[in-house]
C-alpha positions in Angstrom: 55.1 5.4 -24.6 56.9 3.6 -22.0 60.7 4.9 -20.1 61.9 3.1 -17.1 60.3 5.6 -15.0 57.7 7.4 -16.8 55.2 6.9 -19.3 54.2 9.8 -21.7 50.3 9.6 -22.6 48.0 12.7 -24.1 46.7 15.7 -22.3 43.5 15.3 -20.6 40.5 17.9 -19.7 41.0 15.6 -15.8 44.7 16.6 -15.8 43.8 20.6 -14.8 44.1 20.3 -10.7 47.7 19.1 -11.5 48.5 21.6 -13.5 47.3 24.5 -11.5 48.9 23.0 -8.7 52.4 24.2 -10.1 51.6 27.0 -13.0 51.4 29.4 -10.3 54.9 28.0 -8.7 57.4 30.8 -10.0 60.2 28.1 -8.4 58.9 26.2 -11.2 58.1 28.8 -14.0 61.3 30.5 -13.9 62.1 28.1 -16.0 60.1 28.2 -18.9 60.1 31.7 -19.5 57.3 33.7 -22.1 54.3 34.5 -20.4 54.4 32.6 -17.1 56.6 35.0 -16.1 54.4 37.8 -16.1 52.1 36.3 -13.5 49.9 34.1 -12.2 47.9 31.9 -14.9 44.0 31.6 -14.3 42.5 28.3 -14.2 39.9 29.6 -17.0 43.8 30.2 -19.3 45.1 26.9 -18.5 41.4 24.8 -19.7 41.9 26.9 -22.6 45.4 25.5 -23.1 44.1 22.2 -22.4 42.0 22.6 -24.9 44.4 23.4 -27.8 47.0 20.9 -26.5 44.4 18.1 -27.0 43.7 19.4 -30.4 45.4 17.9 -33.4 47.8 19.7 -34.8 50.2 19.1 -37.7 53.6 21.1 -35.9 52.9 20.0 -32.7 52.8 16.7 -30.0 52.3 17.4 -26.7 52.1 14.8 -24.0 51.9 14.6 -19.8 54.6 12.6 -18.3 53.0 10.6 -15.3 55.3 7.8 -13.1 54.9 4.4 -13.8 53.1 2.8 -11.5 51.0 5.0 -9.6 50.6 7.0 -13.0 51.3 10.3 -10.6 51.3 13.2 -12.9 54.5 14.8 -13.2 54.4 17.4 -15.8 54.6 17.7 -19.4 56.6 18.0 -22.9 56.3 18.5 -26.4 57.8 18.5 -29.7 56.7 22.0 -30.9 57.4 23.6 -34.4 57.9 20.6 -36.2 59.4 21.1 -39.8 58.3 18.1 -41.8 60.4 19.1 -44.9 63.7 19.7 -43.0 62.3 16.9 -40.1 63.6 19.3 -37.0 61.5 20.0 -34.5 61.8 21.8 -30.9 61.5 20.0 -27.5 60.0 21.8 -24.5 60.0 19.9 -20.8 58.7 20.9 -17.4 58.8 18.8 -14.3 56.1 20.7 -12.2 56.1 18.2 -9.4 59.1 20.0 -7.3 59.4 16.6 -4.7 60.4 14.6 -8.1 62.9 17.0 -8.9 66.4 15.3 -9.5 65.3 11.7 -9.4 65.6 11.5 -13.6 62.1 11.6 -15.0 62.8 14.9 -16.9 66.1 12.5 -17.9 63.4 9.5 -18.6 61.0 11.5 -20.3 63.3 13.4 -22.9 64.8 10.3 -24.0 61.2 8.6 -24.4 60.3 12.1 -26.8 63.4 11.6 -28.8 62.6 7.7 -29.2 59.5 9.0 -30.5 60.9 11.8 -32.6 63.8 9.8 -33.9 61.9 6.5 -34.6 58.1 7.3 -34.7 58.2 10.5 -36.5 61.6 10.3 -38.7 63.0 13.4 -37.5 66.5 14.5 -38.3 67.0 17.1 -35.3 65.5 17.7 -32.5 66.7 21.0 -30.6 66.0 23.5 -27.4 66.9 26.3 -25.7 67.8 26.3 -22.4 68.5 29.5 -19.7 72.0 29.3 -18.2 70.9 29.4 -14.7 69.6 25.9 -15.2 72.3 24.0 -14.9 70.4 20.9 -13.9 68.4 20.8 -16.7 71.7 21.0 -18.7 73.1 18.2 -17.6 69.8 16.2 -18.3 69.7 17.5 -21.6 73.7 16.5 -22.0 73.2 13.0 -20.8 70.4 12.7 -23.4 72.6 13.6 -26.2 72.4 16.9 -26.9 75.2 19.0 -27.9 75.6 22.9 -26.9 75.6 24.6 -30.6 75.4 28.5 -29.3 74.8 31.4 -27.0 72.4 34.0 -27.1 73.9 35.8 -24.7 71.8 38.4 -22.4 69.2 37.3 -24.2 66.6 36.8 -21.0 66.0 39.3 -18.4 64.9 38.2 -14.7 65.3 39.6 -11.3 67.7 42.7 -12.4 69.8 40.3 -14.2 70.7 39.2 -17.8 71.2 35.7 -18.0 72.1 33.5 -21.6 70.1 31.3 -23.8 71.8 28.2 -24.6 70.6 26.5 -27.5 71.0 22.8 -28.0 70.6 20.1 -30.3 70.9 16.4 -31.0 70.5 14.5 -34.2 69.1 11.4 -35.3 72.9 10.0 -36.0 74.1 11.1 -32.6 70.9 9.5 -30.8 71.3 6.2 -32.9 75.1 5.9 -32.1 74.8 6.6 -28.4 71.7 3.2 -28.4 74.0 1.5 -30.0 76.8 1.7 -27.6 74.5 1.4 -24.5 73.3 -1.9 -26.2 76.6 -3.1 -27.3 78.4 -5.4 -25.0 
């Protein structure tokens, strides 16, 4: 699946010396929160995730973004906890490559995943939660369509501070009505 910067494609066993190249990164971790955050993730952990990312699975899609092109692996994303009966699902994105950074792939990427959730998969609502001290990854997420729709406030600890959640969403309306007016003269 195709952007105009990235591609998405499956996980692959070869993809593990890219992925250990930032796991261990807090700069890039900090991020994503849950375990990560507790230390350093062996290589023997992450062949193990590898493993069950590749797997099929009926609530999950996970994929490696990788630049068009020179197919430079840039990190991942996934549509996790996927509801078929309400068709909502949660989005999850990490740009581990810190030299791409700010040069919209993350931007690229999401709105490949939600041209996939939205038209592939039929999905209704796609949301995420996102920690306030990201505020780049907020504007991404806002000029992919998503809408702010609450606060869990204090809700993550890190460094001796609390910091919010912010949860997000967009639906399947919202992303059909924002293509159309890109496409409409």
């Amino acid at each position: 699946m195709e952007g105009t910067l990235v591609r998405l494609r499956a996980i692959e066993r070869s993809d593990i010396d890219a992925i250990m190249q930032w796991v261990g990164d807090e700069e890039v971790t900090r991020f994503l929160g849950g375990e990560m955050m507790l230390g350093p993730m062996s290589r023997i952990a992450e062949e193990k995730w590898i493993e069950q990312a590749a797997a099929p699975a009926t609530n999950t899609r996970r994929f490696v973004i990788e630049k068009l092109g020179d197919h430079r692996y840039l990190g991942s994303t996934d549509l996790h906890n996927i509801s078929w009966v309400n068709r909502s699902a949660e989005v999850g994105i990490v740009i581990g490559d810190k030299p791409s950074w700010g040069k919209g792939y993350g931007t690229d990427a999401m709105r490949v995943l939600l041209r996939f959730a939205f038209d592939r998969l039929n999905l209704n609502r796609v949301s995420l939660r996102v920690f306030d001290y990201n505020p780049r990854a907020i504007a991404s997420y806002e000029k992919c369509g998503f809408k702010r729709e609450g606060v869990l406030r204090q809700d993550k600890y890190l460094a001796g501070e609390y910091h919010d959640t912010i949860v997000m969403g967009v639906l399947a309306s919202e992303y059909r009505a924002r293509l159309n007016s890109r496409l409409s003269p």
